[in-house]
Structure formats: C-alpha cells, structure tokens
C-alpha positions as CSV (number, residue, x, y, z in Angstrom):
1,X,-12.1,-18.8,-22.6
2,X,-9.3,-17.8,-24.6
3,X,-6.0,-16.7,-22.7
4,X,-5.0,-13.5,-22.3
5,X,-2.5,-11.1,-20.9
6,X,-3.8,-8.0,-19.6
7,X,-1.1,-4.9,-19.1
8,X,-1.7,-1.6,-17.6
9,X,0.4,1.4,-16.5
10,X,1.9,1.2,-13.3
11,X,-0.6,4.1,-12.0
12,X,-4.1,5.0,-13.1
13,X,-4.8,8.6,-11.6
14,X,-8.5,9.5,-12.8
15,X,-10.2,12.8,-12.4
16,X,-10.7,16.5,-13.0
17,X,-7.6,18.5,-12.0
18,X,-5.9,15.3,-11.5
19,X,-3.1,16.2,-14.6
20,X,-0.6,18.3,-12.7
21,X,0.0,15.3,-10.0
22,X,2.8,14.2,-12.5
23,X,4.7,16.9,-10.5
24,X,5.0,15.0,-7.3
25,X,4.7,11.3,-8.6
26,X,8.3,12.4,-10.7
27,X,9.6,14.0,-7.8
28,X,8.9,10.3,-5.6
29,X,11.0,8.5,-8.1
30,X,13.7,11.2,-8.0
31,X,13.4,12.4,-11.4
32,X,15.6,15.7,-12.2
33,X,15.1,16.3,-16.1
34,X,11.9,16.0,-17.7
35,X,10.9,16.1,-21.1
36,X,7.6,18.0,-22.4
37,X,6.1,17.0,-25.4
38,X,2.8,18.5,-26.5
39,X,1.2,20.8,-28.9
40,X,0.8,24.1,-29.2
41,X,-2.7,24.8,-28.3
42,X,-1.9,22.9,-25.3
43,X,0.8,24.4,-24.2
44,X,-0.6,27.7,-22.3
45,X,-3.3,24.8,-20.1
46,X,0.2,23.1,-18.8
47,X,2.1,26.3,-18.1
48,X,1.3,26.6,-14.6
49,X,2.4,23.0,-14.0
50,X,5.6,23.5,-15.8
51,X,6.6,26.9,-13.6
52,X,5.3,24.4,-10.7
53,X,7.5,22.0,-11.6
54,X,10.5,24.0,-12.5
55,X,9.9,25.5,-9.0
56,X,10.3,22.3,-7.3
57,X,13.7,21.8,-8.7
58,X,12.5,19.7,-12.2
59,X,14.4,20.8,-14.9
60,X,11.8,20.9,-18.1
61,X,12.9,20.4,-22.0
62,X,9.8,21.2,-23.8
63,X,9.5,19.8,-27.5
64,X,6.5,20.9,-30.0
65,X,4.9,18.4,-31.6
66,X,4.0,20.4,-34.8
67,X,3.2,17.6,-37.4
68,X,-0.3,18.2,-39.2
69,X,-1.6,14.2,-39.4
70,X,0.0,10.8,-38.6
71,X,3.1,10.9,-37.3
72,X,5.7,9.3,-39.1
73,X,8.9,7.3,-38.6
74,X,11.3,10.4,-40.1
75,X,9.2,12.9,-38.0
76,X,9.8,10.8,-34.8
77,X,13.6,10.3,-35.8
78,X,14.0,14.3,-35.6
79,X,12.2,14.5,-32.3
80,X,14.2,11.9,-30.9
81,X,17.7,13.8,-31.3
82,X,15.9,16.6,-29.9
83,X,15.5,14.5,-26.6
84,X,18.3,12.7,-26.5
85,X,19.9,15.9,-26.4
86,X,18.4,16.6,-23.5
87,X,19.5,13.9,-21.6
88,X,16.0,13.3,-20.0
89,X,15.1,10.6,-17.0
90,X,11.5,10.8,-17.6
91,X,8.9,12.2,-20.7
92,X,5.7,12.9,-20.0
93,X,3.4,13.4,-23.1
94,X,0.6,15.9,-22.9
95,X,-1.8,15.4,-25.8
96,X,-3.9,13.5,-28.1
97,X,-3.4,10.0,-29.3
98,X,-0.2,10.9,-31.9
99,X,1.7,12.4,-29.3
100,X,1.2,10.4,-26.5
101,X,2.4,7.3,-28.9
102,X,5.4,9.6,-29.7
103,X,6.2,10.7,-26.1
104,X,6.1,6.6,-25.2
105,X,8.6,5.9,-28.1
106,X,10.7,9.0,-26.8
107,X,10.6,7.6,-23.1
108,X,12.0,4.1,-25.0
109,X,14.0,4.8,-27.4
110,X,15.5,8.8,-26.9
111,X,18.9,6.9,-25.1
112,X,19.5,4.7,-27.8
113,X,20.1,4.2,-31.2
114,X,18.0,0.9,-32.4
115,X,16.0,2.1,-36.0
116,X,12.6,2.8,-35.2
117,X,11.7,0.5,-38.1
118,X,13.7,-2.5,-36.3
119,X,10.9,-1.9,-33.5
120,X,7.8,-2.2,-36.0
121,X,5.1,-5.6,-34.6
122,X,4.9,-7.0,-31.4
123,X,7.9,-7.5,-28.6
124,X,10.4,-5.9,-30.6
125,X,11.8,-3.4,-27.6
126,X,14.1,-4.3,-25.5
127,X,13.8,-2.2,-22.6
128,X,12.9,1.4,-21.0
129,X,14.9,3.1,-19.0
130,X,13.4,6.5,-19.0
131,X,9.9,7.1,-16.9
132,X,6.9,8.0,-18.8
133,X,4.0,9.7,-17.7
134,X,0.9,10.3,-20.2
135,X,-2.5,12.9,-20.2
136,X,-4.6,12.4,-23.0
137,X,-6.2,15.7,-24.2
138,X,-8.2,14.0,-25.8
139,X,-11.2,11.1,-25.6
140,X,-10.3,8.8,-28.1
141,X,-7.2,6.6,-28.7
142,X,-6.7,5.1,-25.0
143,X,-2.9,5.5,-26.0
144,X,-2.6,6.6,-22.3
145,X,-3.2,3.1,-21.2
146,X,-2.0,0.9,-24.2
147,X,1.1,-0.8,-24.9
148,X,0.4,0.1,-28.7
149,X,2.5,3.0,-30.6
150,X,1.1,3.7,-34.5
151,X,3.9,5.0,-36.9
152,X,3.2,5.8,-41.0
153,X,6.0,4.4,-42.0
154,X,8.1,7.4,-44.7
155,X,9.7,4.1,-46.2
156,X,6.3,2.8,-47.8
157,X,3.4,4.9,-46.8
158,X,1.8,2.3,-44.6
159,X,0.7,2.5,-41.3
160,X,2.4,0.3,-38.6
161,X,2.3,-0.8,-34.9
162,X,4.6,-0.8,-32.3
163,X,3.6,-3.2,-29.5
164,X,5.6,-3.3,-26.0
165,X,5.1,-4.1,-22.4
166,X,7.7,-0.8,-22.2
167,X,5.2,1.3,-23.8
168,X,2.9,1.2,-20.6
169,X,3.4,4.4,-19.2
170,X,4.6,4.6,-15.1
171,X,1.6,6.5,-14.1
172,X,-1.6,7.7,-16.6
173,X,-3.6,10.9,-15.8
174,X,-6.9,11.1,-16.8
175,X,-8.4,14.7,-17.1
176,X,-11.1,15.6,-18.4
177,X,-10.5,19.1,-17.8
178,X,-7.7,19.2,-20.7
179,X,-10.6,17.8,-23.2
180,X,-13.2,20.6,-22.3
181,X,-11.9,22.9,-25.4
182,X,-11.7,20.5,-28.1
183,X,-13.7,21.5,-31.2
184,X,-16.6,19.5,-31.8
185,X,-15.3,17.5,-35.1
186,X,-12.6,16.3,-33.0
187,X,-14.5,15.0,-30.4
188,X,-16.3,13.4,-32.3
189,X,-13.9,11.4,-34.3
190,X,-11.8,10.8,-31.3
191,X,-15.0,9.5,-29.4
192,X,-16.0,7.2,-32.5
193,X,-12.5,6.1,-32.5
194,X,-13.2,5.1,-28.6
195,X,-16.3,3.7,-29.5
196,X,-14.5,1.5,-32.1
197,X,-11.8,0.2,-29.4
198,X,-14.6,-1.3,-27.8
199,X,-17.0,-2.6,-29.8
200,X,-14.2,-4.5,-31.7
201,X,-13.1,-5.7,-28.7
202,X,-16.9,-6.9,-28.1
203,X,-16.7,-8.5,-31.7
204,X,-13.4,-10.1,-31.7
205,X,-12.4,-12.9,-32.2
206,X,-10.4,-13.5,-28.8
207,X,-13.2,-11.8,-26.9
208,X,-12.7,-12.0,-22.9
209,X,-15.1,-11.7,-20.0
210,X,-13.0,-9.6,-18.4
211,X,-12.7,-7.2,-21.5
212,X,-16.2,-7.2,-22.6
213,X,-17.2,-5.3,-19.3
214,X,-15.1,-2.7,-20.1
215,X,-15.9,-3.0,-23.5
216,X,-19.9,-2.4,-22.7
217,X,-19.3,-0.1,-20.5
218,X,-17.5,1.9,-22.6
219,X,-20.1,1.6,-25.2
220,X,-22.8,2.9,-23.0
221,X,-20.9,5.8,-22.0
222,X,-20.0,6.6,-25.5
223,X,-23.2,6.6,-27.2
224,X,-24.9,8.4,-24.5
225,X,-22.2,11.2,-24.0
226,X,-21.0,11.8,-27.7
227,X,-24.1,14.2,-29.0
228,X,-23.6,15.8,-25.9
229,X,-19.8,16.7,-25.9
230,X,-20.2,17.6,-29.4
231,X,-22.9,20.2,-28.6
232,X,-21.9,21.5,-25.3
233,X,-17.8,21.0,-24.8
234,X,-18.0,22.4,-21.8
235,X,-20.2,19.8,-20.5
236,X,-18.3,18.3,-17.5
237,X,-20.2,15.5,-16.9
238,X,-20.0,14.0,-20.3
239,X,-16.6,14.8,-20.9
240,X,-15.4,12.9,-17.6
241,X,-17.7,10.1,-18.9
242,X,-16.2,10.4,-22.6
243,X,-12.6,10.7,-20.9
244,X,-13.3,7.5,-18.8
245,X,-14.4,5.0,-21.3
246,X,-11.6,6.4,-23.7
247,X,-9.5,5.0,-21.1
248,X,-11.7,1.6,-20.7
249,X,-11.1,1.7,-24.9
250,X,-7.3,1.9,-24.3
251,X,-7.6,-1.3,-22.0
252,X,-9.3,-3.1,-24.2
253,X,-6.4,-2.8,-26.7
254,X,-3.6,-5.0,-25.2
255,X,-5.2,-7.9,-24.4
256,X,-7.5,-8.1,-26.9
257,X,-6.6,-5.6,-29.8
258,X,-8.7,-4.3,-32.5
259,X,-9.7,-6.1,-35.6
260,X,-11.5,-5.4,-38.9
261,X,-12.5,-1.7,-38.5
262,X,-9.4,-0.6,-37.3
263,X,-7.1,-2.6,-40.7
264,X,-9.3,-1.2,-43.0
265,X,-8.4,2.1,-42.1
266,X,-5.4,1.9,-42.3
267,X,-5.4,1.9,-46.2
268,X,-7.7,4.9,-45.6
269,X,-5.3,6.8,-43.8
270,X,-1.7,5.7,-45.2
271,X,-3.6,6.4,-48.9
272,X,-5.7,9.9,-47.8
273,X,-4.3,11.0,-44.5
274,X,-7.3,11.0,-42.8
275,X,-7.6,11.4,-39.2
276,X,-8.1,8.0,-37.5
277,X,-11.2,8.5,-36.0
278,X,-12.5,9.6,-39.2
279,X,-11.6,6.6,-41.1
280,X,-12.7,4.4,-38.2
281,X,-16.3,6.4,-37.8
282,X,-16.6,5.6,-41.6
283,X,-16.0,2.3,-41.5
284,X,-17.5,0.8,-38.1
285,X,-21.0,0.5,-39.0
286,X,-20.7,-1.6,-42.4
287,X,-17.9,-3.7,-40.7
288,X,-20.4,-4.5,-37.9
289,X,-22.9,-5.1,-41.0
290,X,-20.1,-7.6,-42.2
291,X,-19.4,-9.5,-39.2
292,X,-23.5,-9.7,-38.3
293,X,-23.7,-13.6,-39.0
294,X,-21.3,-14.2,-36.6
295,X,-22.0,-11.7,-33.9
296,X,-25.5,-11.8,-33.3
297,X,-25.7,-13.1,-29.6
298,X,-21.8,-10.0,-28.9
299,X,-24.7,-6.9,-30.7
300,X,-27.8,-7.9,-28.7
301,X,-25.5,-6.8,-25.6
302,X,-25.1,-3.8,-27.1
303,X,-28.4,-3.2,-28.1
304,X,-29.0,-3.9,-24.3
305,X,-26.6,-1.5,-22.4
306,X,-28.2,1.2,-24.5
307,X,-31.1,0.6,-22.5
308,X,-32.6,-0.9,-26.3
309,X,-36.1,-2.9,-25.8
310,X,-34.3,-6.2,-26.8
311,X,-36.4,-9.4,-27.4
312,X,-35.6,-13.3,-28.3
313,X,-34.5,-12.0,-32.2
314,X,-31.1,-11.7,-31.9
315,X,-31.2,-10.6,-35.5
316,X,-33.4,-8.0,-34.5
317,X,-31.5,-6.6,-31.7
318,X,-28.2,-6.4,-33.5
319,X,-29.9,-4.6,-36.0
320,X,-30.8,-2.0,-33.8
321,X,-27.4,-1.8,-32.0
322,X,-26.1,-1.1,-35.4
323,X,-28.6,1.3,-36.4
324,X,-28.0,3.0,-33.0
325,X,-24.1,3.7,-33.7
326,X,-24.8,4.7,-37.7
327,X,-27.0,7.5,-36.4
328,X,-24.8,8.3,-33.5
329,X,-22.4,9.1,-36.6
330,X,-24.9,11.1,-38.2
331,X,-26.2,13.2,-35.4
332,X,-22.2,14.2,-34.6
333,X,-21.4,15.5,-38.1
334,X,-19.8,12.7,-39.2
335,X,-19.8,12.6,-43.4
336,X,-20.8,9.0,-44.3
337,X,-19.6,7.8,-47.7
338,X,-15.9,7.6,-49.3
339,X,-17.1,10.3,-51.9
340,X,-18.2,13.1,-49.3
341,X,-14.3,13.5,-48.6
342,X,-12.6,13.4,-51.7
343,X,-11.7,9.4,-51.7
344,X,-11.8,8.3,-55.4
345,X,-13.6,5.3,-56.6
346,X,-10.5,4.2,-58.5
347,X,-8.0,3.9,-55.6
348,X,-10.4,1.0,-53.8
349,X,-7.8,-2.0,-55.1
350,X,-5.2,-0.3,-53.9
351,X,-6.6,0.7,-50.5
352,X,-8.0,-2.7,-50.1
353,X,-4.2,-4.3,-50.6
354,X,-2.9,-2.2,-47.9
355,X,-5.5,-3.4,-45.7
356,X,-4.7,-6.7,-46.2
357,X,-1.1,-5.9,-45.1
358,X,-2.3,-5.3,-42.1
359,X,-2.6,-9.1,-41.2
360,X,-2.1,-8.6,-36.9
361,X,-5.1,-6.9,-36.9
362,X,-6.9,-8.8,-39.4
363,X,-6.3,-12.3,-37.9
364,X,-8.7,-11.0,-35.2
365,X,-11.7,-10.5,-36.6
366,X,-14.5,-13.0,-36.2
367,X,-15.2,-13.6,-39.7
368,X,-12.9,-13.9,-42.1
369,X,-11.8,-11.0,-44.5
370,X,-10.9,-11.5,-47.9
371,X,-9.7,-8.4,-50.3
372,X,-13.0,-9.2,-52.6
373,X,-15.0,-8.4,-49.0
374,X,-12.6,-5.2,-48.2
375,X,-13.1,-4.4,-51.9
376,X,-16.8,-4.6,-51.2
377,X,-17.0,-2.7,-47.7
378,X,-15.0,0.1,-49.3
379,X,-17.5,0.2,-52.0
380,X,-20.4,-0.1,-49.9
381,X,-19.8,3.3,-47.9
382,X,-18.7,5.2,-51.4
C-alpha cells in the first residue's frame, strides 16, 4: 500500500440544524470577534444565528463575498484588508466551495502580510492563528474538510492550489438544511464535482484502502441521490445523503488528491470561466474512457456499489460504470460537448498547455497524460 497522510478538521458536526452550533463551539474556545463571510442569498438563512451570536456576547464583522466565478488572488487581497481590519480571532465561512476556500485563507493569512502568491503548492503556510469554522451551502467541493484552497491567479490567468495542514478548519458543520434552496443546475454541477472527488480518488494513482471506502461510498450516494435533488430540492433525504458524501469527497482530497479530470479543467476554467463542476461534469466521463486500460479491476467496483449486475468481464463492468455516470450527466441537464457552451475549437492547444501546467495534479493519474492525449480528450467531447 502506498503511504499516506490523512488530515481532517478538528470537529466533524453532521446533521440537519446542526450549522448554528458554531455559536457555542466559539464561545468554548473563548472567541470574542468573529468574522462572517458568505453570500448574499445566504445571508437572511444565517441571520438568526448571527443575532444569536451577537446576543451571547460575539462580536460579528460580516464580509460579502460578491465575486461572480473563481475567486482570484487580487479579489482575496481586498477581502483580506477588510478582515484584518477587523481584528478577528476566529472566521467562519458560510457557503459554497469559493468561499469556504476564501474564509480558510482569511482565518490564515488576514494577521499577516506574506503574498498570497508566496503561499501557491503544497506546505507553503506557516501557521494559523485565527479559528476557522466552515458550513458548506453547498454539496460539492468538500472544501469544508480539505486542506486545499483554489485561487485564479490575476498574474497569469491560471488556476492554482493552496495546500496546508492550517487550512483544516477547527470544527466543520455539515447541513443539509443550507443546501435545500439551491437551484437545480447548481446541484448538479456541485454534485458532479463530488462525484469527481471520488471517483478520481478510486482511479488514482496512490489509491488507499482506507480512501476507496469513502470513495465508493460516496459514489453510491451520489449517483442515486443527484436526479433526485435536481428534481425535488426540497428532498431531505437526498440532500443529507448529497451533503454527506460531499463531505466523504472532501476527505478523499488530502490524502489522496485528485488527478486527471480535475487538471484538465483547469484550462477550462482559467481559459472560459466556467464553474468547476461544470468543467469537471464535462470532462469525467471521457477521462474515465482514458484511463479504462488501466482501471478495469478500480470501475467494476463501481459498477458494483451501484447495485450493477457485474460478471467475470471486467471490461464489461467498467463499461457500464461509465455509462452509468455519462447518463447521470445527462438526466441532470448537464450540456455534453465543448461546443454546447461556447468553447471554440481553436483554443484546444492552448487549453491543453495550461493543463499540463498543472503537473501536482497530473502526476497522479494512473496513466500517463501527454498534451497530444489532453489535445485528444478536449476534442473528443467538442
């Protein structure tokens, strides 16, 4: 077995209703100033927790997080003068992936001056001082759990990761409540984007034991949730099973970590802008169609948590398990090809040599990736 290093916040608390205990897990560590950061649409779900809080003698600095797409490294510099301003001991970050990543560089970085781009790969921070508590709003990134932050980068357009121990958050909340008004298209690119923490975890190529039950797990509860959230978002139980492997996604990501999907859309988004998921949702199938030769034995297990009649082919059952998570695409709305969203034929090279770039993510996968094969996957979904 390969080694790894698994790191999780230093409290999990999972459940509906379960966000507002932030309250009294800040007031045990003798918190005083706290600082908000969410979005609008949020901000009227969190309002009796923030009079709560104020109540109890927690003095709030709220801070809108009002950037349409990725966040990027000048957008975080301004919110980070805001909170320093502030003089916070604690940030908790209400919202989906973007903001929680924000609210965990805030927590790390709002008391001191170090260049966010001096911070960009893995073990770059130095420390945290300031308590962080996360609620995703969302079921998708597993940035509530992750030691990962994701920056565009205004220098060069590119996407890049942030990867800390001091990133974990102090305590998590996981509630699916906050997720029961999200619009269908989101859930669904967040939940692909779940879906793709996992089965790249499943597929990589320092796959673990330990991570592939949360990996399957999270699979299973994915693909037989999705359709549902996306129809019915006020559908509790699949939303607290959407919420839950979200999480089990997030988990996957520090010890194990993402691999082709995931750098392949990164010259989707830093080139387009697209939402994450998106690019990821796009992607995932014909990068599992890439890495078949190699993952034959890692897909049948798919193919059998989804309950799939599996036989002796493992060819067979990995074609299924493939199948199963193209349609899953389909049936949640999810455009297919490049072309359906405006992507031009022409910018391929150029997508395909920022992928490349993105060599931390790209050493993982179990097959190796050329730019002719990027080049070719690109094409291959236009």
């Amino acid at each position: 077995m390969n080694q790894i290093e698994i790191m999780t916040p230093g409290k999990i608390i999972v459940g509906c209703g379960c966000s507002s205990r932030w309250i009294e897990e800040a007031i045990k560590a003798e918190y005083k100033k706290i600082v908000v950061l969410s979005v609008g649409p949020i901000w009227p779900m969190i309002e009796a927790q923030l009079s709560e809080a104020a109540e109890k003698g927690l003095k709030i600095k709220k801070l809108d997080y009002t950037l349409v797409g990725e966040p990027t490294t000048a957008y975080f510099e301004e919110l980070r003068k805001e909170a320093a301003a502030a003089k916070p001991d604690a940030v908790l970050g209400v919202g989906g992936g973007s903001v929680l990543d924000i609210a965990k560089l805030l927590a790390a970085l709002s008391d001191r001056k170090t260049p966010i781009e001096k911070c960009f790969g893995k073990g770059m921070l130095e420390e945290r001082k300031i308590g962080l508590f996360c609620a995703p709003t969302t079921a998708g990134t597993g940035s509530e759990v992750s030691p990962n932050a994701i920056l565009l980068d205004s220098a060069d357009g590119e996407k890049k990761g942030i990867i800390s121990p001091f990133l974990l958050p102090d305590c998590t909340l996981v509630d699916a409540d906050l997720t029961m008004s999200l619009p269908s298209k989101i859930t669904a690119e967040t939940g692909m984007d779940a879906l793709c923490h996992c089965v790249e975890a499943l597929m990589n190529k320092n796959a673990h034991p330990i991570i592939d039950t949360a990996a399957l797990k999270g699979i299973e509860l994915i693909c037989k949730n999705l359709v549902k959230a996306c129809r019915d978002g006020r559908n509790r139980p699949a939303r607290e099973a959407l919420a839950t492997a979200s999480m089990l996604g997030g988990l996957c990501l520090g010890p194990v970590n993402t691999c082709g999907v995931h750098a392949l859309s990164y010259g989707l988004a830093g080139k387009y802008h697209l939402s994450h998921g998106l690019a990821n949702a796009l992607l995932l199938p014909e990068v599992m169609r890439f890495n078949r030769p190699v993952c034959l034995a890692r897909y049948s297990l798919i193919a059998r948590v989804l309950g799939m009649q599996v036989g002796k082919d493992n060819e067979r059952n990995a074609n299924m398990a493939i199948d199963y998570i193209s349609q899953l695409s389909v049936q949640c709305g999810i455009p297919q090809h490049l072309s359906e969203i405006g992507i031009k034929a022409t910018d391929i090279p150029e997508m395909a040599d920022m992928a490349m770039n993105v060599t931390r993510l790209l050493q993982n996968n179990p097959r190796e990736i050329t730019r002719e094969d990027v080049i070719n996957i690109y094409e291959n979904i236009y």
